[in-house]
N, C-alpha and C positions, 0 to 999 in steps of 0.2 A: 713409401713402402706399404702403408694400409690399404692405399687407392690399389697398388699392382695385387697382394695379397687378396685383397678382393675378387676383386678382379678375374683371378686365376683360379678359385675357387669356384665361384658362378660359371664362369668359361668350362670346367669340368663336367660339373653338374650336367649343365646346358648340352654339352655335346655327349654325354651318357642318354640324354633325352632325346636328340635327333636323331639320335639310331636308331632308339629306339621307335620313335616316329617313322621313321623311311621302314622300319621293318613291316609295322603297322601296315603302314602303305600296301606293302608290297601284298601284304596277307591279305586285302580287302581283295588288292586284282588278282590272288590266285581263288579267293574264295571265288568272287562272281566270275571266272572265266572255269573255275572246276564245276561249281555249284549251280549253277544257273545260265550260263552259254546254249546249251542244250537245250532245246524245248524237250519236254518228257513226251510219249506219247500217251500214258496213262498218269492222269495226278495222282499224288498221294498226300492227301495234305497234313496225315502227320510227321512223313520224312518232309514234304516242303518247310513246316515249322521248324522242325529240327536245324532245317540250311536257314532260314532265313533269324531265326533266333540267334545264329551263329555269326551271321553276319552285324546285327544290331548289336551285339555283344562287342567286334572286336570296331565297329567304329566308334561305341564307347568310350573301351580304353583309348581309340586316339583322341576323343576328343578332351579325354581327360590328362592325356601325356602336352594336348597343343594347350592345355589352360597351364599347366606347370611349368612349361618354356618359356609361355607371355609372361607370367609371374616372372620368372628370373629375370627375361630382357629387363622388363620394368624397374626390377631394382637395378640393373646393368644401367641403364639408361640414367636413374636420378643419380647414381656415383658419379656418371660423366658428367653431368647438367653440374653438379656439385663443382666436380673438380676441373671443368670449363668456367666457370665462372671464377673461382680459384686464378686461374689461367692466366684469364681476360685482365685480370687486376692488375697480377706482377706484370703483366705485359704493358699495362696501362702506365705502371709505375715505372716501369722500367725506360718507355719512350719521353717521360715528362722529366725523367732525371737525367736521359742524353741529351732532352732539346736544352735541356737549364747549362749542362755544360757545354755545347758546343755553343752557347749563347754567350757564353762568357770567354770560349776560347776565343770564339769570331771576335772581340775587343782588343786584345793582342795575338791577331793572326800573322801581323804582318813581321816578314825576317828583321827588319830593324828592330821592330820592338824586344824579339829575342835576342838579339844582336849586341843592345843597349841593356836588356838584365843582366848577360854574361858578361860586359864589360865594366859594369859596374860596381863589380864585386871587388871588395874590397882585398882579397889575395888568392893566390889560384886556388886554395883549398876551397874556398868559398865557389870560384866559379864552378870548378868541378862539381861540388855538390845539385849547385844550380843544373848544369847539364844533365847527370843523372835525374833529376828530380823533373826536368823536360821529357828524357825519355821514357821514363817511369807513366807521366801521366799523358804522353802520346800510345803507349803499350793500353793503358786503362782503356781510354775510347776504343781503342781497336776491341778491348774484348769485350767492352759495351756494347759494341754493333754488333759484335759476335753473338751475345747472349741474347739481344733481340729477336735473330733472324732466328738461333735456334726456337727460344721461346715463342715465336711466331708459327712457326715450325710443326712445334709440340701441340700448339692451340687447334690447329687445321684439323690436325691428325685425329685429336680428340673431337674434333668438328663431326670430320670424316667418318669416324666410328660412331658417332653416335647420332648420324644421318642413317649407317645401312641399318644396328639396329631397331631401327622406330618402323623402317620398310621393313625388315624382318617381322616387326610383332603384326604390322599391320597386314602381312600375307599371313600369318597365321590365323588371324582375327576373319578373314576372308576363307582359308579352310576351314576353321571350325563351324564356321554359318553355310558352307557347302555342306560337309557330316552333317549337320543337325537337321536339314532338310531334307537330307538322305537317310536319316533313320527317321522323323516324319513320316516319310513314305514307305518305309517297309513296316513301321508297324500300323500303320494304316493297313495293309494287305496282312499283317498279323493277326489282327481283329478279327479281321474276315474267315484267316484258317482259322481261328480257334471259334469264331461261328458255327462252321461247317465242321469241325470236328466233336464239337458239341450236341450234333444232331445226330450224330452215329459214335458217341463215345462208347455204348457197348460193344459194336463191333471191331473197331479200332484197340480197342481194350484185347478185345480174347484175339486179334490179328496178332498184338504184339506180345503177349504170353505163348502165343502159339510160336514164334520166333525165336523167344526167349528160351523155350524148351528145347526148340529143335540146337541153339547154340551151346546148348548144356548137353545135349546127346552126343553132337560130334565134339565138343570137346572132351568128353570122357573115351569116345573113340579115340584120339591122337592120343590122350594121355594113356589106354592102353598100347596101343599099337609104339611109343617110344618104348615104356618099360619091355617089352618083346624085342624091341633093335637092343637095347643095353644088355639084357640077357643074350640075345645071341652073338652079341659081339663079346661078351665075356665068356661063352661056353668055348669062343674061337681062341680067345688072347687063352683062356688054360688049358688049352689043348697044344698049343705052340709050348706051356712052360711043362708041359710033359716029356717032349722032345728033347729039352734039357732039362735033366735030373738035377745038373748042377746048383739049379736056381728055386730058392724057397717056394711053396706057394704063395702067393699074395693075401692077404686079408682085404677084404673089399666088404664096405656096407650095403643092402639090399639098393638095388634100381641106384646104383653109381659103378659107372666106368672102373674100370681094371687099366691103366692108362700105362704104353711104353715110355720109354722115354723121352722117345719124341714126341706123344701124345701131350704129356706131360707139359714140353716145352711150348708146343703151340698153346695150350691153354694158359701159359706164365705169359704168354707173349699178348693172346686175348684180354686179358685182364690189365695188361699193361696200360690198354687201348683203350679201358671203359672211361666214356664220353667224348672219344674221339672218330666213334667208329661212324663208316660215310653211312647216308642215307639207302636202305633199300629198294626207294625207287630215286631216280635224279631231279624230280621237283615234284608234290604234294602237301596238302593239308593233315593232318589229324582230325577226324570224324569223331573218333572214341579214343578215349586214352584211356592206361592199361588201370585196371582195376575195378571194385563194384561200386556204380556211382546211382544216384537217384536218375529216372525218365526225367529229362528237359519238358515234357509237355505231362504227364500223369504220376501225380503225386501219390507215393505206397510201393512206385512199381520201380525196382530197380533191374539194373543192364550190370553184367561184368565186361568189363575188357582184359578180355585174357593177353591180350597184346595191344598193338596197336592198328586202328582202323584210319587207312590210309589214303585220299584218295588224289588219284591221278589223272595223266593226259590218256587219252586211247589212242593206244599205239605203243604205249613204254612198257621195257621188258623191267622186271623186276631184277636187282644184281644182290651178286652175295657180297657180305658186310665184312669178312675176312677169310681167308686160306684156311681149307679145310676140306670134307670129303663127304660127298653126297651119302647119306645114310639111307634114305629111301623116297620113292618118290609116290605118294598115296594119290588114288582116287578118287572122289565122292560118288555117289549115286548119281548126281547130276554132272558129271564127268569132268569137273574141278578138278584141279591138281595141285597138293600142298608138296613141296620139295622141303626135306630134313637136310640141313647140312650141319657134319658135326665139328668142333672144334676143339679137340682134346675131350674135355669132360663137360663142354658147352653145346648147346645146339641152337641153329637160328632155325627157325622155320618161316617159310613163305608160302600163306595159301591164297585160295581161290586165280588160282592162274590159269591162261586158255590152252597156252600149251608150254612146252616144258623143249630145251636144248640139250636138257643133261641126263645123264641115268645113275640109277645105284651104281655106288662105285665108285663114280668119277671122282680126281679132284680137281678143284676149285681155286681161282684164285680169287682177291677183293677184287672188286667190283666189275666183275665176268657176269654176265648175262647169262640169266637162268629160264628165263619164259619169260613170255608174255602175260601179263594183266589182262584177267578177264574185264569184258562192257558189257554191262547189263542193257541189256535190249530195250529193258522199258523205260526204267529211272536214268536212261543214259550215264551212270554215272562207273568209272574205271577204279574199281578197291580191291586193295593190297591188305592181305590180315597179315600182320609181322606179328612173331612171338620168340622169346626168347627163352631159354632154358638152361639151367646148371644142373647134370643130368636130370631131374625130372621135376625139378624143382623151376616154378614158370617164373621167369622174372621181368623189373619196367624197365620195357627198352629205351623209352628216353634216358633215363640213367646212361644208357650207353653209347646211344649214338649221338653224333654232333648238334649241336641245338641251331635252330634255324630261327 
């Protein structure tokens, strides 16, 4: 029972880890097939750092996930080497206590000699006992040969297991010395960008302040441009409770929804959904994640993520994350398109798109195709800025949508 309890406890662990591992996996082939497939036509070696930092970072954690697996095999391995040898014993004991008795049975195997004990008994109570007491230890052997073959059985099995996992540790032992040489060489070519960004960190410095400002200008734009859809959507919804006198007015807090009832309902139904909701595009990475975090490469200077910074294949259209109705569809200056979709008293938004399927108005269902994902021409790279909102209040959309 300690051996299986064990057992079943490493067996959990172990397989919480190889998901975790295949996940890893899978995220190093979307990073190098999102992040780097591409030749750029202009380098930029502080976003290269930033991809290639990203990539050394998550073969990291595998290689720190494939040391925690080997660890458990390894205890996995000496329980069975324990309780194989365990095994081997009773097994050992078990065929030297059938050979002693069939050794002895072979001395009176022969029918007369049983023939001549049963007749020899002094009155039938006596013989009859005798007789049971034949089949009794003819029944014995049988279950001795029984427990043999199963115990022989049992020994294999445990052979058998603890044959795949020693191949198991030993393919992992063989991945992690593939990663390690794999991150070798990226940051071998890390060195190198942060050489060459060393030689122009003034001007890489006021590039990405200059960046930094301009994402604080247009985020101040969307965060006016919502509170003006939430007003005019509430100038409409009490102009509607004018038409019926019947109906109180509402009390509503500044820059929050005035919600019908169905409004209402979709947003109980939204919230139902938080951390189930699909992905906005159908496969990418996380570039930035939502909030103010320090520069990966310039230490003082921090980045917000007002959402999340997404990136993708070119060619994929961006889709809406639940049933709801296009609130409006904004332009930039450089002719981006962010599409507002609301959801009761919720709003997803999805910017930097090339073009757009839908208009103010429409409604929406999950995961209805909205536009297309802008490709930046030079950094070849296809991003999705997703943000989420409770009327004006910006919130982290991983919290919401499904974890990958």
């Amino acid at each position: 029972m300690f051996f299986l309890s064990v057992f079943s406890v490493f067996g959990q662990t172990r397989k919480e880890l190889e998901e975790q591992r295949k996940q890893l996996n899978y995220e190093i082939k979307q990073v190098n097939s999102l992040l780097f497939k591409e030749k750029k036509k202009v380098d930029n070696a502080l976003e290269d750092l930033n991809d290639l930092n990203r990539k050394i970072s998550v073969r990291a954690k595998l290689i720190s996930i494939i040391n925690s697996e080997a660890r458990i095999l390894s205890k996995e391995i000496r329980v069975n080497e324990t309780e194989l040898k365990k095994l081997k014993k009773k097994l050992a004991d078990l065929k030297a206590d059938y050979a002693d008795m069939i050794f002895k049975s072979y001395k009176s195997k022969s029918q007369q000699s049983r023939m001549m004990f049963l007749l020899s008994s002094e009155n039938f109570q006596q013989a009859y006992k005798r007789l049971e007491y034949m089949k009794q230890y003819t029944a014995y052997r049988k279950k001795q040969g029984e427990e043999i073959v199963g115990q022989t059985n049992e020994v294999k099995a445990v052979n058998d297991s603890l044959l795949v996992q020693k191949a198991l540790k030993d393919k992992l032992i063989v991945s992690e010395n593939e990663q390690k040489k794999e991150i070798e060489e990226d940051k071998k070519n890390q060195e190198k960008l942060l050489a060459t960004i060393k030689k122009k960190e003034s001007s890489y410095k006021k590039e990405l302040q200059s960046k930094v400002k301009e994402e604080k200008r247009v985020t101040v734009q969307i965060d006016r441009k919502i509170r003006e859809e939430i007003e005019r959507a509430n100038r409409i919804a009490r102009a509607k409770l004018k038409d019926e006198p019947s109906k109180k007015p509402i009390a509503v807090k500044k820059n929050e929804f005035i919600l019908s009832p169905e409004a209402k309902a979709l947003a109980a139904k939204f919230e139902l959904n938080k951390g189930k909701l699909p992905w906005p595009v159908s496969e990418g990475i996380v570039v930035r994640k939502f909030g103010t975090q320090p520069h990966p490469s310039f230490p003082g200077i921090t980045v917000n993520g007002t959402g999340l910074h997404i990136v993708t294949k070119e060619g994929i259209s961006a889709q809406a994350i639940f049933n709801g109705r296009v609130l409006n569809v904004l332009v930039s200056a450089e002719g981006r398109k962010n599409i507002l979709i609301q959801h009761g008293n919720y709003i997803s938004s999805y910017n930097n798109l090339e073009n757009v399927t839908v208009h103010k108005g429409d409604v929406v269902v999950t995961g209805q195709k909205i536009g297309q994902v802008f490709t930046d021409k030079v950094s070849k790279k296809t991003k999705l800025i997703f943000v989420l909102f409770k009327n004006t209040t910006r919130l982290n959309p991983s919290s919401w949508i499904l974890r990958r």
